[in-house]
BASEGU-881837 format. One record per residue: residue number from 0; x, y, z of N, C-alpha, C, O in turn. Coordinates in steps of 0.1 Angstrom, whole numbers, plus 2048, in hexadecimal, padded with zeros to 3 digits. Each point is the difference from the previous one (the first is absolute). Layout:
N
pos	n_u	n_v	n_w	ca_u	ca_v	ca_w	c_u	c_v	c_w	o_u	o_v	o_w
NUM	X	Y	Z	X	Y	Z	X	Y	Z	X	Y	Z
...
% end
This chain:
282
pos	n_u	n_v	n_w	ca_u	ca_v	ca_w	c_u	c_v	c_w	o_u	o_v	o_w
0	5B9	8DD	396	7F7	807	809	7F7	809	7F7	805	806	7F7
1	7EF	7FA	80B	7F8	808	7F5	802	80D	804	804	806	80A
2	7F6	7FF	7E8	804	812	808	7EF	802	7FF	7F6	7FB	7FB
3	80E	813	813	7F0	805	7FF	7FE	80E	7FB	807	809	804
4	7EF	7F8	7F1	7FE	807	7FB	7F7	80E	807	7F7	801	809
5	80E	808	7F0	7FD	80C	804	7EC	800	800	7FA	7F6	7FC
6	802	811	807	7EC	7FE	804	7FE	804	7F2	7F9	7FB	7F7
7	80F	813	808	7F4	806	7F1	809	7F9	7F3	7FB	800	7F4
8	80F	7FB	80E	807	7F5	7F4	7F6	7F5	7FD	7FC	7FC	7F5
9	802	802	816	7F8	7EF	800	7F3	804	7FC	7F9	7F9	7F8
10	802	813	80D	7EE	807	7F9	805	7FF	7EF	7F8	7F9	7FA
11	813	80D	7FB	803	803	7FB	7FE	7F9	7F6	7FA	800	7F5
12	811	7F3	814	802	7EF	7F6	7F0	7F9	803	7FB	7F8	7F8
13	800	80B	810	7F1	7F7	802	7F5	809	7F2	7F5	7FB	7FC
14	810	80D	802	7F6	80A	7F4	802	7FC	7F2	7F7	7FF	7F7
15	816	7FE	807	807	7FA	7F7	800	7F3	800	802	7FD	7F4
16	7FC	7FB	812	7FB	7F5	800	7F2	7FE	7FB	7FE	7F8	7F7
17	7F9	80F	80C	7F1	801	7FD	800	801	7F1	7F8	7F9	7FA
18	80E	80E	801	802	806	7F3	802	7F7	7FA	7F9	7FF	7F6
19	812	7F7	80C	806	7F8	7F7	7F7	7F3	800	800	7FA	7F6
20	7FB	801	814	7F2	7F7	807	7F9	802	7F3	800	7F9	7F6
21	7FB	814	80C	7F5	800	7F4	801	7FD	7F0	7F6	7FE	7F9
22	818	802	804	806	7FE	7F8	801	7F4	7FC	801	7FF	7F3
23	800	7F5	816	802	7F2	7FE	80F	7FB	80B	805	7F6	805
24	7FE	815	7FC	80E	7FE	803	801	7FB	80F	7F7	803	807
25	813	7F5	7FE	7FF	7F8	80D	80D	801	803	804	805	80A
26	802	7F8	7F0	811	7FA	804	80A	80A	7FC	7FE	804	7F4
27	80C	803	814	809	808	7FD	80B	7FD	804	802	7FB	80B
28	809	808	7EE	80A	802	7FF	80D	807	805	7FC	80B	7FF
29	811	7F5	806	808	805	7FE	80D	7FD	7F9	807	7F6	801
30	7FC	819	7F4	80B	7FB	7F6	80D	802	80C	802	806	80A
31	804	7F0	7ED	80D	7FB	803	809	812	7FC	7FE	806	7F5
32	809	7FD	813	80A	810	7F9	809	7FC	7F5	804	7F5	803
33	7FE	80D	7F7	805	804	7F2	7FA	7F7	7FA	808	800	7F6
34	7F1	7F8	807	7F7	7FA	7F6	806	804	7F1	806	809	804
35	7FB	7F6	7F2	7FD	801	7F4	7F6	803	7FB	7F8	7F8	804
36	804	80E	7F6	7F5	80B	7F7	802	802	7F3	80A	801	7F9
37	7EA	7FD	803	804	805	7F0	806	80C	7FD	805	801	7F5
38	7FC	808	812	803	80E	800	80F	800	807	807	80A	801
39	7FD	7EA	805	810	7FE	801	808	7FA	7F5	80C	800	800
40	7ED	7FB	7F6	809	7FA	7F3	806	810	7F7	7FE	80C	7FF
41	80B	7EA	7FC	80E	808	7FB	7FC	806	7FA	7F8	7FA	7F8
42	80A	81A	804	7FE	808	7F6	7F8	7F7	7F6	7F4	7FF	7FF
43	818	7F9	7F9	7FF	7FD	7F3	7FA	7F5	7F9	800	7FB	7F5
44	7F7	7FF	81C	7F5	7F6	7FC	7F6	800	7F7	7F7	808	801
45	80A	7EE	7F4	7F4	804	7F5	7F4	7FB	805	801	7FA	80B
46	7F1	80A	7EE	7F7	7F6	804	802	7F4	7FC	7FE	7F8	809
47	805	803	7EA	804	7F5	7FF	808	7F5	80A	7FD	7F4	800
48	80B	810	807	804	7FC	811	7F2	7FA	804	7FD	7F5	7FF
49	7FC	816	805	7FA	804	80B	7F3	7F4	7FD	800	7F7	809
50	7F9	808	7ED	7F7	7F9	7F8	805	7F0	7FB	7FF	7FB	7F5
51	805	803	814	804	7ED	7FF	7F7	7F7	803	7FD	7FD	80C
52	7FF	7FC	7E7	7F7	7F6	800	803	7F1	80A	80B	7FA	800
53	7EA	803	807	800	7F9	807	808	7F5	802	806	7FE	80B
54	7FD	7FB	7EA	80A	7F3	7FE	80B	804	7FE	807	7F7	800
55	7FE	813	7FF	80D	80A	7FE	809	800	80E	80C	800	802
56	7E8	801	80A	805	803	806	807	7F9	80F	803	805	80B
57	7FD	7F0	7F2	806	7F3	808	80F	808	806	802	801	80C
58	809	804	7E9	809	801	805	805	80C	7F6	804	7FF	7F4
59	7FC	80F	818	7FF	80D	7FB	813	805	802	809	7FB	807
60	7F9	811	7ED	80E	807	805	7FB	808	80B	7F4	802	804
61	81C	802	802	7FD	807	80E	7F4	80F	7FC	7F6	801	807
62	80C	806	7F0	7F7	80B	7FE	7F1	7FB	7FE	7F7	808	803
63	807	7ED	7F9	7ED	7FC	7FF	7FE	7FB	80F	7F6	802	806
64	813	7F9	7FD	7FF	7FF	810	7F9	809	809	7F5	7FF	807
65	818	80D	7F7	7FB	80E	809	7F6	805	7FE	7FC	807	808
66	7F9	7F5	7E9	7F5	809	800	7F5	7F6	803	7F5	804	7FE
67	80C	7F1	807	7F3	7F9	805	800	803	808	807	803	809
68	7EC	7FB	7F4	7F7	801	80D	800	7FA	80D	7FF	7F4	7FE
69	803	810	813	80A	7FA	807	7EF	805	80E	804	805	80A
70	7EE	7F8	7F5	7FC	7FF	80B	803	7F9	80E	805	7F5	802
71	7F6	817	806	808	7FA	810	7F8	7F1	802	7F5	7FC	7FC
72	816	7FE	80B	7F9	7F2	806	7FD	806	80F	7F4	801	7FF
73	80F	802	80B	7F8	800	80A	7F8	808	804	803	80C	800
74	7EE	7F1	806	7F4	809	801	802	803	80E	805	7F9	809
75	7F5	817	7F7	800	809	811	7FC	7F7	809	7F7	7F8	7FD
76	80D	808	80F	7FF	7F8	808	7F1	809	805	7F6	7FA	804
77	809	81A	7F9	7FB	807	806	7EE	7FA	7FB	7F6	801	808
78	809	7FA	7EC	7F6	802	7F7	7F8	7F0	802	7F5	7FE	7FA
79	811	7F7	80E	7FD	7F1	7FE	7EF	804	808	7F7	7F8	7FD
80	807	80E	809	7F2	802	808	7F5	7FE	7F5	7F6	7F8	802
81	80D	811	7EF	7F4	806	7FA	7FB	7F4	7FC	807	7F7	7FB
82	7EB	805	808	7FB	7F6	7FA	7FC	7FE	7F4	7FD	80C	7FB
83	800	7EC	7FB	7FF	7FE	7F0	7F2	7FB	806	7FD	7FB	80A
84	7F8	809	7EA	7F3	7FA	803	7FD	7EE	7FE	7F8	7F9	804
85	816	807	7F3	800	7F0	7FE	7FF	7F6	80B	7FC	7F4	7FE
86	809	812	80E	805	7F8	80D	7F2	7FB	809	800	7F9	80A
87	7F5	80C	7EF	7F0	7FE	809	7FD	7F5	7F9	7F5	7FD	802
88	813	7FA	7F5	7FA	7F1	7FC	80B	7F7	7FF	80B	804	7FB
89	7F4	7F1	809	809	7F9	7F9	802	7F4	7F8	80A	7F9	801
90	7EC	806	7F8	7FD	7FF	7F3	80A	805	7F4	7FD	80A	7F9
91	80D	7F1	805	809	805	7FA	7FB	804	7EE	804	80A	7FA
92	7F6	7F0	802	7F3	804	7F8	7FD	813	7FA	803	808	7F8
93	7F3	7F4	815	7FB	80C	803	80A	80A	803	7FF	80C	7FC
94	80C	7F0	80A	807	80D	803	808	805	7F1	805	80B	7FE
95	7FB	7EB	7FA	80B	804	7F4	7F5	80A	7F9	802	80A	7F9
96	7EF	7EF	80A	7F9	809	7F7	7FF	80E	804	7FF	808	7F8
97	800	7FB	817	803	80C	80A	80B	80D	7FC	7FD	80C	801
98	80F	7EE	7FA	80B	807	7FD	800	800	7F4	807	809	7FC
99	7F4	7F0	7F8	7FC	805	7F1	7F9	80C	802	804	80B	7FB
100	7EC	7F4	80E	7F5	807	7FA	80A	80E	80B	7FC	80B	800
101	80C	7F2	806	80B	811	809	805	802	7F4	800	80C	7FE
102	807	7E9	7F5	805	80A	7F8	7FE	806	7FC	805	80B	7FF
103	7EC	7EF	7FB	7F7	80B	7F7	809	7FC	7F3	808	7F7	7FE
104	7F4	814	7FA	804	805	7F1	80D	80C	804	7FF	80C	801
105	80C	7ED	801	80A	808	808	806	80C	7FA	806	800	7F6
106	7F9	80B	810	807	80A	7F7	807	808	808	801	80C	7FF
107	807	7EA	80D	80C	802	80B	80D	805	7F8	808	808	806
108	7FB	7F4	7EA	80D	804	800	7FE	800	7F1	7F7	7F9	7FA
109	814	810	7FE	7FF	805	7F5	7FB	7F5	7F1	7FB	805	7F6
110	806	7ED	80D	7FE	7F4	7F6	7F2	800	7FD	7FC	7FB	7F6
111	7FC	80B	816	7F1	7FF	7F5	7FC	80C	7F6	7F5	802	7FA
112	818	807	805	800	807	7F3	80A	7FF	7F5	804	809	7F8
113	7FE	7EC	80A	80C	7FA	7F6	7F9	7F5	7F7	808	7FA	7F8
114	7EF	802	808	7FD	7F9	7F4	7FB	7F0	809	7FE	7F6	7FA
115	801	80B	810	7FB	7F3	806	7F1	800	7FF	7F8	809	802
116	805	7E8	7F9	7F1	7FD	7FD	7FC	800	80B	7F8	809	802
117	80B	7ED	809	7FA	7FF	80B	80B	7FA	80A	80B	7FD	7FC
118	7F1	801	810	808	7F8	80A	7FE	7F2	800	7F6	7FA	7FD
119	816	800	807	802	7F3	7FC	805	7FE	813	80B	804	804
120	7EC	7F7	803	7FD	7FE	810	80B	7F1	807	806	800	80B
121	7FB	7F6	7EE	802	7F3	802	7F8	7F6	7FF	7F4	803	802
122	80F	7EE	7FA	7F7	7F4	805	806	7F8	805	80C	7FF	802
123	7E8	7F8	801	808	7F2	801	7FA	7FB	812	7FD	80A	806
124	802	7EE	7FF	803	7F8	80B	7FD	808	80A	80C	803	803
125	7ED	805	805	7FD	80A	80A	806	7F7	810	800	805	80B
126	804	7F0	7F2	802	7F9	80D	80D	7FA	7F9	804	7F7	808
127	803	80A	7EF	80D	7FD	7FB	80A	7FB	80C	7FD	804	80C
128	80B	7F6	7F3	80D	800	807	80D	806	7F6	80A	804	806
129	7F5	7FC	7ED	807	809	7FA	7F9	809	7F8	7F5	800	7FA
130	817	809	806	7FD	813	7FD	809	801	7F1	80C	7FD	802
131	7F1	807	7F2	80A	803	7F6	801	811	800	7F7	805	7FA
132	80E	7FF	809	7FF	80F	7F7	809	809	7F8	808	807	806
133	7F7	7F8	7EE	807	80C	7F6	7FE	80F	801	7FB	807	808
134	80B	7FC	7EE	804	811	800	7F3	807	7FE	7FD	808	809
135	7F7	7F6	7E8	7FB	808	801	7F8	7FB	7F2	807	800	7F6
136	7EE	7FD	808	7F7	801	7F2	807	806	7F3	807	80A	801
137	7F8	7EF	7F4	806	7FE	7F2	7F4	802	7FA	7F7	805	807
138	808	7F9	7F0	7F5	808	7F5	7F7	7F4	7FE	7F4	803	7FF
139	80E	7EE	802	7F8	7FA	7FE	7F5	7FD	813	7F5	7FA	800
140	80E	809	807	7FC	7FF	810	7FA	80D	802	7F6	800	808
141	80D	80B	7F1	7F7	80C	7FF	7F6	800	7F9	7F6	806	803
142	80C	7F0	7EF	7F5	7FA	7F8	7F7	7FA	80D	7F8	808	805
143	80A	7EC	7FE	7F7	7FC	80E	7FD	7FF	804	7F6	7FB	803
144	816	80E	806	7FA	803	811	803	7F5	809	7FC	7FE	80C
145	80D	7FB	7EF	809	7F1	80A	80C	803	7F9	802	804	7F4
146	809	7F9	818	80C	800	801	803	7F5	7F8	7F8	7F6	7FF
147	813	809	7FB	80B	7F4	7F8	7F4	7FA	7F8	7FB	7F5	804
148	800	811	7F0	7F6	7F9	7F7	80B	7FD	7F4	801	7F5	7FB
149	808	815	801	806	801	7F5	80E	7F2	7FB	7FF	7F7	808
150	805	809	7F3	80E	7FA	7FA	805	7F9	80F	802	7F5	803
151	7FF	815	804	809	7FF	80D	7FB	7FC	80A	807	7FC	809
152	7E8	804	7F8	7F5	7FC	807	801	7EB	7FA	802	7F6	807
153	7FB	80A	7EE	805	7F5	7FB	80C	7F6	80A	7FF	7F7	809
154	807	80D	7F4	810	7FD	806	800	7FF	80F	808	7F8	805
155	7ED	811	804	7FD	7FF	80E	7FE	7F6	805	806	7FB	809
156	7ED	7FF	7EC	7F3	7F4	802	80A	7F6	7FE	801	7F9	80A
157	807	804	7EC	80B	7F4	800	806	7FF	80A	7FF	7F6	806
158	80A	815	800	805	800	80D	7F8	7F7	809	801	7F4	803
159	7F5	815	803	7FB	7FB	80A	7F6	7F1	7FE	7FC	7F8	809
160	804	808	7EB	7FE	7F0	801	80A	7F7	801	7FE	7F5	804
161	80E	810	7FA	80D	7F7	7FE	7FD	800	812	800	7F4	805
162	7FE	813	800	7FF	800	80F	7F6	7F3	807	7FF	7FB	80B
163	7FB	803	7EB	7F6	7F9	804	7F3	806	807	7FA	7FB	809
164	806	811	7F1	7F0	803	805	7FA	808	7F3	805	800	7F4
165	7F0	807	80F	7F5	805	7EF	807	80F	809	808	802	809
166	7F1	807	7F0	800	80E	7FB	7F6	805	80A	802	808	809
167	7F3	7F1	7F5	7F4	800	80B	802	802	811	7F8	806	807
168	812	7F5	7FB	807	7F9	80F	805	808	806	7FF	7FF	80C
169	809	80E	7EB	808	809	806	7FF	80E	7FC	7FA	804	7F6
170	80B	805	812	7FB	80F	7FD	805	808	7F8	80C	7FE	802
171	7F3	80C	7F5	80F	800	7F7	7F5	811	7FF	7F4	802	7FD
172	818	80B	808	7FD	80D	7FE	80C	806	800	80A	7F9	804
173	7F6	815	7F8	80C	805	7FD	800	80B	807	7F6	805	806
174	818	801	7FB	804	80F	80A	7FB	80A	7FA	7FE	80A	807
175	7FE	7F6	7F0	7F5	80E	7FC	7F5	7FA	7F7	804	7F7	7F8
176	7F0	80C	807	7F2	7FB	7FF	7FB	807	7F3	7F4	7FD	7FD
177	817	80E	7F8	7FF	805	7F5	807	802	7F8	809	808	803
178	7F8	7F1	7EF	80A	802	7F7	807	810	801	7F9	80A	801
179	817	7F6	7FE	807	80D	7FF	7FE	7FD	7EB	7FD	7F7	7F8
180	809	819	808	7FD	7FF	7F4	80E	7FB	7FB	80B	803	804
181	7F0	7F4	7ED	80B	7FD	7F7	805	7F6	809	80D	7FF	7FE
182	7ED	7F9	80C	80A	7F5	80B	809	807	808	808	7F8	806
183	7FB	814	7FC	80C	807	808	801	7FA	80D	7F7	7F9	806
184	816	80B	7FE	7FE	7F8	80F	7F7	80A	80B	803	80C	800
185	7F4	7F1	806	7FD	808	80A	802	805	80B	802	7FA	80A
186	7FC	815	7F6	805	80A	805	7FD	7FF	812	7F5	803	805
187	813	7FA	800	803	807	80F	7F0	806	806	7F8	7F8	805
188	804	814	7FA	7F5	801	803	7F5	7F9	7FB	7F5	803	804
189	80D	7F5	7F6	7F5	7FB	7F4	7FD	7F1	80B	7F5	7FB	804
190	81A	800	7FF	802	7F4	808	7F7	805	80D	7F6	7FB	804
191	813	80F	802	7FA	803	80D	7F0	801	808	7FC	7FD	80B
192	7FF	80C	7E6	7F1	800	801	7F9	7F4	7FC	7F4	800	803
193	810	7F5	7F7	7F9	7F3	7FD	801	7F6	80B	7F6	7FA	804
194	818	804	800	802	7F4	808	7FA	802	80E	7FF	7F5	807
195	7FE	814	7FD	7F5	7FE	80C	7F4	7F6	7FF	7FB	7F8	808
196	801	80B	7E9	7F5	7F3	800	803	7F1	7FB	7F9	7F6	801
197	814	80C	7FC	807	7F1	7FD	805	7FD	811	7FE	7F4	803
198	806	812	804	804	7FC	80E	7F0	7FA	808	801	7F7	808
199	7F3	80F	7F7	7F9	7FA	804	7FA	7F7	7F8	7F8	7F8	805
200	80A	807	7F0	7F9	7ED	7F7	809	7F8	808	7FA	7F7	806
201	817	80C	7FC	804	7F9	808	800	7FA	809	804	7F4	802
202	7F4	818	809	7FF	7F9	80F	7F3	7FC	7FD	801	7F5	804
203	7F0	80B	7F6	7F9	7F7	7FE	802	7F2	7FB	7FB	7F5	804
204	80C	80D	7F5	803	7F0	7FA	808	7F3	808	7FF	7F4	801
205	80B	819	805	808	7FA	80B	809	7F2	7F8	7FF	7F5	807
206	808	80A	7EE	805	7F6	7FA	80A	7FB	80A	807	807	807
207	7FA	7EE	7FA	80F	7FA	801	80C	803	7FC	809	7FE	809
208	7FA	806	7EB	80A	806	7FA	7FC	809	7F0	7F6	7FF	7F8
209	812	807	807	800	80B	7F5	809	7FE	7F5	80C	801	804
210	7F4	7FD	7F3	809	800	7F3	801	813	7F9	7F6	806	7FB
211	813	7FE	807	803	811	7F7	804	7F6	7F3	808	7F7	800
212	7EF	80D	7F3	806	803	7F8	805	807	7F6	7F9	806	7F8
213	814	7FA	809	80B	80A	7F8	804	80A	809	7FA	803	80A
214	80F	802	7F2	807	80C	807	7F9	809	80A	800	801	80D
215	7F6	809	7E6	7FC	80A	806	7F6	7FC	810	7FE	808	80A
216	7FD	7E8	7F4	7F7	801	80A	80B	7FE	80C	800	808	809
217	807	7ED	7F6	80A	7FE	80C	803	80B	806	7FB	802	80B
218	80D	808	7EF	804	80D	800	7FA	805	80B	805	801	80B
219	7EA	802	7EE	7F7	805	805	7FC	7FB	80D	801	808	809
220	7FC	7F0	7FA	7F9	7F6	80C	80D	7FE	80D	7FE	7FD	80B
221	80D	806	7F1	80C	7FC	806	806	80C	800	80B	7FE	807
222	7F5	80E	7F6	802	80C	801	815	7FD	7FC	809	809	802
223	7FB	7EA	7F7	810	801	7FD	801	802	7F3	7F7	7FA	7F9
224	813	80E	802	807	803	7F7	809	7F6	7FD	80B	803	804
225	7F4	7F4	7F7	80A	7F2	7FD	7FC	7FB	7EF	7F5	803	7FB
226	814	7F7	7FE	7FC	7F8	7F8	7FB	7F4	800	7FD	7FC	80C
227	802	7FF	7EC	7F1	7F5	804	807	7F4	805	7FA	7FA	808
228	815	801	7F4	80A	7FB	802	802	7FC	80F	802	7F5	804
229	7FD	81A	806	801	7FE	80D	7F0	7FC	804	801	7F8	809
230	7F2	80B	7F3	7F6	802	805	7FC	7F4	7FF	7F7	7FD	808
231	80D	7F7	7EC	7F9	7F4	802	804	7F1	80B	80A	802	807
232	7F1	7F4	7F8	808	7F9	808	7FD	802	810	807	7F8	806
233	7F3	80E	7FF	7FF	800	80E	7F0	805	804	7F8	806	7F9
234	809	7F4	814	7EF	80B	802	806	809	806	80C	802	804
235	7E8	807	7FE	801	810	805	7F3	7FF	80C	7F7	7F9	7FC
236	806	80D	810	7F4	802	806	7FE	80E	7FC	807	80A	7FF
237	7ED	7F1	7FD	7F3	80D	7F9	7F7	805	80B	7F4	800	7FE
238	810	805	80C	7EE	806	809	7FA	7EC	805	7F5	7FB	802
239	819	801	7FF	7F7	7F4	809	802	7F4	7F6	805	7F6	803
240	7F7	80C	7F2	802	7F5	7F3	80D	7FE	7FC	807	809	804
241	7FF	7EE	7F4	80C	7FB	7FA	7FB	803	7EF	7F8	7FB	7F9
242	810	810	804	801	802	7F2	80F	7FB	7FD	80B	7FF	807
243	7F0	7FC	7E9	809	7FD	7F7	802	807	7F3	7F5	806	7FD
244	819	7FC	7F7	801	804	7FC	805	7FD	7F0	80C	800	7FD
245	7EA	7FF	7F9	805	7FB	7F5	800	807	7F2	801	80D	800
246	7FF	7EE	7F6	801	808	7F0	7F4	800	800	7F8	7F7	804
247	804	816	7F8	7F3	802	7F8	800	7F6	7F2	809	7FB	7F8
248	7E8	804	809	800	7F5	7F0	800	808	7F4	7FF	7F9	7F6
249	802	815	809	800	805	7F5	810	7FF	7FD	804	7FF	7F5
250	801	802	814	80E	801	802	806	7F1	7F8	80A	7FF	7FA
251	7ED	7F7	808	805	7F4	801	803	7FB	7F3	809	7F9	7FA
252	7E5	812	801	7FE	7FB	7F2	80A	803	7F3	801	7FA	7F5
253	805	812	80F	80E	809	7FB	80D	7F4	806	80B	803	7FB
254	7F5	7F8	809	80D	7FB	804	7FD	7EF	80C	802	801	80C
255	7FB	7F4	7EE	7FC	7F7	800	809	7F9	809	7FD	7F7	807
256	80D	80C	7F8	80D	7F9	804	7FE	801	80F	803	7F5	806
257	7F9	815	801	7FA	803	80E	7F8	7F8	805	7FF	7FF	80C
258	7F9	7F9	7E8	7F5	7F7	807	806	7F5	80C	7FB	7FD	80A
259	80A	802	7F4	804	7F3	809	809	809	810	802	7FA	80B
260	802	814	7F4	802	802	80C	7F3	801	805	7FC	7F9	808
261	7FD	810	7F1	7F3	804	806	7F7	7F2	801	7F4	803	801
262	80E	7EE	800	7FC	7F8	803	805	7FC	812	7FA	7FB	80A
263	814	809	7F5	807	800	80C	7F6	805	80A	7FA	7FA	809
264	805	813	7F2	7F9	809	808	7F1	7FD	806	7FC	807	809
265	7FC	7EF	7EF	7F7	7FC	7FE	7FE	7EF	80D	7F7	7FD	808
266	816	7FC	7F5	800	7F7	809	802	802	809	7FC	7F8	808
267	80D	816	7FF	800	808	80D	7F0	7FD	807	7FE	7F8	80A
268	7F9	810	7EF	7F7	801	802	7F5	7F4	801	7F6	801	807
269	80C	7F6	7F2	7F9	7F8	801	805	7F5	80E	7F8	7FC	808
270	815	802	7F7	804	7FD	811	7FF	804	80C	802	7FA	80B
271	7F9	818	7F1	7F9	802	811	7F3	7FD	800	7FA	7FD	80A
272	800	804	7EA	7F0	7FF	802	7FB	7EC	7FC	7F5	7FD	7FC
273	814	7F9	805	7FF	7F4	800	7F9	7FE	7F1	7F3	7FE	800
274	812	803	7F5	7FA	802	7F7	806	7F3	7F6	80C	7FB	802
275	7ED	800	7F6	807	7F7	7F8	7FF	7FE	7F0	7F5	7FC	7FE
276	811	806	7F7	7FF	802	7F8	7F3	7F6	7F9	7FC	7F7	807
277	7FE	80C	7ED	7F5	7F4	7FE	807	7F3	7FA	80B	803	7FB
278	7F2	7F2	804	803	7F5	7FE	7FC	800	7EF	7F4	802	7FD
279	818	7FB	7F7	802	7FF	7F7	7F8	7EF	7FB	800	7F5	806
280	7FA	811	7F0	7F4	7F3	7F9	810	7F7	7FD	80B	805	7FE
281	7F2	7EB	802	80A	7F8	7FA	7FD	803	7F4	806	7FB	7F6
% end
């Protein structure tokens, strides 16, 4: 049963709303109660904990656990009204370009004073039926300004050709849109204030299914606290879509032996979306 809100509550949240409009902001949230926080890890957490490089972090001890970053999965039912300006075309195109030129030169959350060149937005396929998305820009993607350019970006493009499609074909952006510094995992607010604009590349693109890769994004996108162990192997409904869940390729490139689950994981996918591997030259 919905509740009804008090008149000058609802004037209050309608002001605040405006505010955050102006901001870029669309989609909100409610956290889950006791969440984990960085400010809930143990006294004697070092940064070195705290600061775990991407391929590291496939499969965490219980304390690097507690300090990721743990954004709510479900948005206010109160807030689904506010319209995004993106929604006056549908031209999926145009709208991606809509919610770039909303980001602007973002300086929503502490990383555009940490050493980030620029924002790294997404590409690929505006009409995709598949969605990739990682944790967050590496030093060579901050060099460019496109997601998975680097070592691990490499490793992507084989994947998904192993899939039997190009690079071109599919959409590939990450849960935050600015290198943290030194690769750290990203911070909870850092998530929170970014993924509003990764939730709407989403509903423009409208993929068929979603591939998380590595930990932190599953994590993130799926709001569970699990090892990757439980998280792969099955789909999950995402806001309407079927996400799936595999090794990051940086991860892969540290530990090769994985390739062939994360192929598992890969032919999941390729059997909902009727996909067939390419045909090998005699």
């Amino acid at each position: 049963m919905a509740t009804v809100l008090d008149p000058e509550l609802r004037r209050a949240l309608t002001e605040r709303l405006r505010f955050y409009r102006e901001l870029g902001i669309y989609d909100f949230y409610r956290r889950q109660p006791g969440s984990a926080t960085v400010d809930d890890a143990a006294p004697d957490s070092s940064p070195a904990q705290i600061s775990i490089q991407p391929e590291q972090r496939e499969e965490m001890t219980p304390r690097a656990k507690a300090i990721m970053p743990a954004p709510p999965p479900q948005k206010e039912d109160l807030f689904e009204s506010v319209g995004k300006p993106e929604s006056g075309t549908s031209d999926p195109v145009k709208a991606l370009q809509i919610i770039r030129e909303d980001l602007g030169d973002c300086t929503r959350c502490r990383l555009h004073k940490q050493g980030r060149k620029q924002i790294v937005f997404g590409v690929g396929n505006p009409k995709s039926r598949l969605m990739f998305i990682g944790e967050a820009p590496g030093a060579d993607e901050d060099e460019q300004g496109e997601p998975f350019v680097g070592r691990a970006g490499q490793l992507l493009n084989s994947m998904i050709k192993a899939m039997g499609l190009e690079r071109s074909q599919v959409y590939i952006a990450n849960i935050i849109k600015c290198r943290p510094p030194g690769n750290r995992t990203p911070e909870r607010d850092e998530c929170e204030t970014c993924s509003p604009f990764l939730m709407r590349q989403i509903a423009v693109i409208q993929p068929e299914a979603i591939v998380a890769l590595g930990a932190v994004a599953a994590r993130t996108l799926l709001a569970i606290n699990a090892p990757m162990a439980d998280l792969r192997g099955r789909w999950y409904d995402f806001r309407g879509t079927k996400l799936a869940v595999t090794y990051h390729p940086a991860f892969l490139l540290r530990d090769p032996r994985q390739k062939k689950e994360a192929w598992k994981d890969l032919q999941m996918v390729m059997k909902e979306l009727g996909l067939k591997p390419p045909t090998r030259a005699e």
